[in-house]
N, C-alpha and C positions, 0 to 999 in steps of 0.2 A: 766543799760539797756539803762536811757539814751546817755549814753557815747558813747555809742556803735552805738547805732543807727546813731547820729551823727560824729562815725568816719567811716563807711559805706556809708552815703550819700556823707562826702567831698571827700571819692576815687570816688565815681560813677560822681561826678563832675570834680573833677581833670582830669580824664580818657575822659569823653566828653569832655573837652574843650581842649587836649592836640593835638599838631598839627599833623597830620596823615600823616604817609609817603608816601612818590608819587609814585603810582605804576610801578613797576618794569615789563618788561620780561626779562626774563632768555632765552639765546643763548648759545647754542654746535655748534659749527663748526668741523667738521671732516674729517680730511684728509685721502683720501682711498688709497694712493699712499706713496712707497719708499721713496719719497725723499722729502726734507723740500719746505714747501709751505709759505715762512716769507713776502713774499712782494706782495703775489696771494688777489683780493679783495673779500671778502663777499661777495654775492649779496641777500638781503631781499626786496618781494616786500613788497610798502608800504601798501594796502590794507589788508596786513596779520599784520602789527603792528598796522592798525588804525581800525581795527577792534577788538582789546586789548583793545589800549589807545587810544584814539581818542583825533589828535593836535588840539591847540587851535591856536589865530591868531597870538599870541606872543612866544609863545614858538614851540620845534623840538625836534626831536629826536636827544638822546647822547649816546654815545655808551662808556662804563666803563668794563675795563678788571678787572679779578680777585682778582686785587689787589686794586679794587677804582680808579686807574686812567682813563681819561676821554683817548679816541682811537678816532685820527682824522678820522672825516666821512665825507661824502656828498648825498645829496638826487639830484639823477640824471634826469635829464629830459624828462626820461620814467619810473618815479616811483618806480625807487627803489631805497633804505638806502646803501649806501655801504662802508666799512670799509677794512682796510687791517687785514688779520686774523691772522697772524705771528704763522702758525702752522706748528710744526717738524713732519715729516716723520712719518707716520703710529700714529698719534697721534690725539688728539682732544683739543680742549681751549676755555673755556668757558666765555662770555661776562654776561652784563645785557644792558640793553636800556629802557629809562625812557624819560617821554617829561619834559625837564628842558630849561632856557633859552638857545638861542643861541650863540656857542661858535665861532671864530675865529682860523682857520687854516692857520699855514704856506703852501702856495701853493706848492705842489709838478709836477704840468702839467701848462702848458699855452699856450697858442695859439692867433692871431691873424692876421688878413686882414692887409698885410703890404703896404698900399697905397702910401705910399711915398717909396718905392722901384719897383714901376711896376709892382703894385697888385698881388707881389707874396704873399702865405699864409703859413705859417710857423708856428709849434708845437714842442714842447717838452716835456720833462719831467726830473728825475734827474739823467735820465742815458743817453737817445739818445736825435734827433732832427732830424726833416725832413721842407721841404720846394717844396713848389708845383707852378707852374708859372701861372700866369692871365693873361690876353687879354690884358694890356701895351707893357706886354713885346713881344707881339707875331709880333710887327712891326720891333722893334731892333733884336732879335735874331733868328725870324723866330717861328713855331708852335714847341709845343713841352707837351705832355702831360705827359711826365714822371716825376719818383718819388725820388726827390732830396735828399740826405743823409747831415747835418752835424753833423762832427763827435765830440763827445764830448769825458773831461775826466777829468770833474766835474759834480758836485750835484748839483749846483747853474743854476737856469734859465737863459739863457744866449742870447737868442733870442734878446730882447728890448738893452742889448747892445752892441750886434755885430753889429745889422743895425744902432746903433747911431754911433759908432765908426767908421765904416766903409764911411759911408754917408759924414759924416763931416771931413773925412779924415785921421782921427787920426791914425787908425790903421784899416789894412784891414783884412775880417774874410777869407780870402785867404791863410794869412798866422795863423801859431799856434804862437798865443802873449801866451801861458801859459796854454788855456784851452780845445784845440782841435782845428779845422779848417773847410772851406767849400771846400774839395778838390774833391769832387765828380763830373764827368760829365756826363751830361745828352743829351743835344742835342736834336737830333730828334728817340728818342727811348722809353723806358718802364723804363728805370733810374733803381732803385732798385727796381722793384716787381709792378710796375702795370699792369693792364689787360687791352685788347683790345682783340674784334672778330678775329676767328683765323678760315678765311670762306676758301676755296678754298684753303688749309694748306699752307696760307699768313696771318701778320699779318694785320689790319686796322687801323690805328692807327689817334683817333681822336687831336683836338688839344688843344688849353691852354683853360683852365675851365671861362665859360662867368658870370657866378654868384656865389654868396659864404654866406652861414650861418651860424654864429656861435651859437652853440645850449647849450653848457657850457664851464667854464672853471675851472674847479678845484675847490677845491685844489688837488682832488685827482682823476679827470677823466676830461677832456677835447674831447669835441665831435664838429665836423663841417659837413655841407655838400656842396656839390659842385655840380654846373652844369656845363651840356655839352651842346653843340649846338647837332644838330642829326648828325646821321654819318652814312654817304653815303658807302653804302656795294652794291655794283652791280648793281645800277640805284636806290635799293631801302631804304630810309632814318629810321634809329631807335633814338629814347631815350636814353641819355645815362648819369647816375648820380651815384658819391659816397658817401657814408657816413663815415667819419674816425673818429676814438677814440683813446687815449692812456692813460693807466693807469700810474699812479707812480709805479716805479721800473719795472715795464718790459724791454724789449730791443725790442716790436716789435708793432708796430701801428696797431691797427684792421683796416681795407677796408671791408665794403658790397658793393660789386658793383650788380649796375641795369642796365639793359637793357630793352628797350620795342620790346623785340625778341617775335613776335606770335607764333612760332614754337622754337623746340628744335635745338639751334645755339651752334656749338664749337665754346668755349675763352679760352685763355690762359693769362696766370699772369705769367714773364718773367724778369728774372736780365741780363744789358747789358753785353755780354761778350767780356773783352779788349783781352785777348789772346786766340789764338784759339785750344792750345795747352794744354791750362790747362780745363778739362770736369769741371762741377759742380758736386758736390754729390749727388746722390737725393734715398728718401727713398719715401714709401707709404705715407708718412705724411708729407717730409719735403723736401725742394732744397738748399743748401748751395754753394758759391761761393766767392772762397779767390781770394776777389778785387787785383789785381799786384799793388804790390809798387810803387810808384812814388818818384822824390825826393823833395814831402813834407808828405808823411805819408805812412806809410806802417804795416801792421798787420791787415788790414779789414776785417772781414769776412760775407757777404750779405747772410741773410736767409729769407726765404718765408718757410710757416706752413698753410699747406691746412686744410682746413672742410670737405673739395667736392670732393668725389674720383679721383682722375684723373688718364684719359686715358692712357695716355704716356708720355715719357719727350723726347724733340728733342732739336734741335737748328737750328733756323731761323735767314737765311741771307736774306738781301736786298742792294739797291745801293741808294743812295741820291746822285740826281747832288751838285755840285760843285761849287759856283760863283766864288772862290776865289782859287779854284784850278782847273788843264788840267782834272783830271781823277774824279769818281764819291769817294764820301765816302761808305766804304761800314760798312755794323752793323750787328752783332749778335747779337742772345740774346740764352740764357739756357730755354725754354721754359716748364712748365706743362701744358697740354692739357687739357680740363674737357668740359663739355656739362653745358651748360645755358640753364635751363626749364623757359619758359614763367610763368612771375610773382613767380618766384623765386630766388631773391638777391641770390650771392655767398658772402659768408664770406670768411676772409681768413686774415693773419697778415706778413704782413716783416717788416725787422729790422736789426741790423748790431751787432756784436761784434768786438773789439777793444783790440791789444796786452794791450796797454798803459791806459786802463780802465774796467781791471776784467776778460780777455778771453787770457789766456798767449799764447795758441796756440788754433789752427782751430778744436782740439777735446773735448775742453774744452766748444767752441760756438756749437757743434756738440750736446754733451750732453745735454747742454740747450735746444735746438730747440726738440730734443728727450724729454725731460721734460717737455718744454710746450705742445707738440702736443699730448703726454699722459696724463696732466692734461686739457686740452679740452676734451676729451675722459669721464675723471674722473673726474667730478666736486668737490670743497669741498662741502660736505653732510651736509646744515644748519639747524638746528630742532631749532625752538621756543618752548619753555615752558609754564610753568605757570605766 
């Protein structure tokens, strides 16, 4: 008896002192849509895991797929956890998330205030790259608020060494050394997909961005925002500010644009159009435009992916004098039309595919842009557990 009793009390001790496992939640992600969602993010607010597991000041949240491997995350700076959920078509995949030390991510997004190139601001990720002009450059090249493309066709971030290379001479990102190029022009237009007030069915086009915050940078979501000075629309002055994101693996930069419009104002979000010969595509959802060849790159194709119903699609010319030529320039752009509700940001995404980086032809980036703007539509469906 006594024997007993004493191998009884050493389990009830063993069992107290052994270390307890760190509490888990359990994650379903499910994808409600046809087609593979591999490189789409998760989104968990954090209030809903720290209401679970409540972090400590050392440790975060990890995110462990099915099989025990850790799934690079990042906790964004509007609060929520977000992971890429690499789920096929009409399928579901189940995570866990546990608060354990913090881990190190290879960066898949980056972004930066490029002060030593004339405060342009320039973002990527490891499929595209964009770049936006600031207030240096607006003496040398003139005003220009549009939205600069370069084009990639590598995985590797590539920003910090194009403007080193380029700068110091080595080699210019004008030309493709191997990895893509900056062959996009912008001028004085809307570039690839920015908006501007579309008042008296003209556009307004304000000019290079006076202030810039960067709000994260990856590894897997990079966010900035930018100021405007106000813009003069018929004697009377508005507000005017973006906020941009871009995920790893997408092909398309999120924009919420603001306005401090009091009343309900048309805007329009617009890709320049070089030939006037070729229309843009445009569906209820999406505008596509196959940039003309130049002879440094050829296979482009520019798309914009509305939120916001839009009215109608046109194309708007204008003339810009000339210093340097007899005659004016003139610009088009492929236009979507939509109404701006006071204190109500427009959301919306553009972005480009590339023969020479994953889009062999213009129905291939067709599809895509149809995929994305049907998974806006259809979120993946995330349920936590126990």
């Amino acid at each position: 008896m006594r024997s007993t009793t004493f191998y009884m009390l050493t389990v009830i001790m063993l069992t107290a002192c052994a270390p307890k496992e760190a509490p888990k939640i359990t994650v379903t992600v499910q994808n409600p849509t046809g087609f593979d969602r591999l490189s789409e993010m998760a989104e968990i607010p954090l209030d809903s895991l720290n209401a679970r597991i409540p972090l400590t000041d050392t440790l975060t949240y990890v995110v462990r797929n099915d099989a025990g491997e850790i799934v690079p995350s990042q906790i964004t700076y509007d609060g929520l956890l977000i992971f890429q959920a690499g789920v096929k078509a009409a399928s579901t995949a189940r995570y866990t998330i546990a608060v354990e030390p913090p881990q190190i991510f290879s960066p898949k997004t980056y972004g930066r205030y490029i002060k030593e190139r004339k405060d342009d601001f320039a973002w990527e990720n490891d499929r595209v790259a964009f770049r936006i002009y600031g207030p240096a450059l607006a003496p040398v090249d003139g005003p220009s608020n549009g939205l600069d493309l370069w084009y990639k066709k590598t995985s590797d971030l590539i920003i910090n060494k194009w403007y080193a290379d380029d700068l110091a001479g080595k080699a210019s990102y004008h030309n493709d050394n191997g990895q893509g190029l900056d062959d996009y022009k912008v001028g004085r237009t809307l570039g690839a997909g920015a908006m501007a007030p579309y008042v008296d069915s003209k556009l307004w086009l304000n000019e290079n961005y006076v202030a810039q915050e960067l709000l994260e940078n990856g590894p897997l979501r990079t966010s900035f925002r930018l100021s405007y000075k106000d813009i003069n629309i018929n004697d009377s002055t508005y507000s005017e500010s973006r906020l941009f994101s871009i995920d790893a693996g997408a092909q398309l930069t999120k924009i919420t644009q603001t306005f401090g419009f009091p009343q309900t104002t048309p805007v329009a979000a617009g890709i320049v159009k070089r030939d006037k010969d070729v229309p843009a595509v445009t569906t209820d959802s999406y505008m596509l435009y196959p940039e003309p060849a130049t002879n440094k790159a050829a296979g482009i194709f520019v798309g914009l992916v509305f939120t916001t119903p839009v009215s109608h699609f046109t194309v708007d010319s204008y003339e810009i004098p000339s210093s340097q030529k007899e005659n004016p320039t003139i610009y088009r752009h492929s236009i979507a039309v939509m109404d701006y509700h006071p204190d109500t940001p427009i959301t919306y995404y553009s972005g480009y595919g590339w023969t020479q980086f994953g889009f062999p032809t213009v129905a291939d980036f067709a599809t895509y842009l149809e995929n994305f703007a049907t998974a806006l539509r259809h979120p993946l469906e995330v349920e936590l557990g126990r």
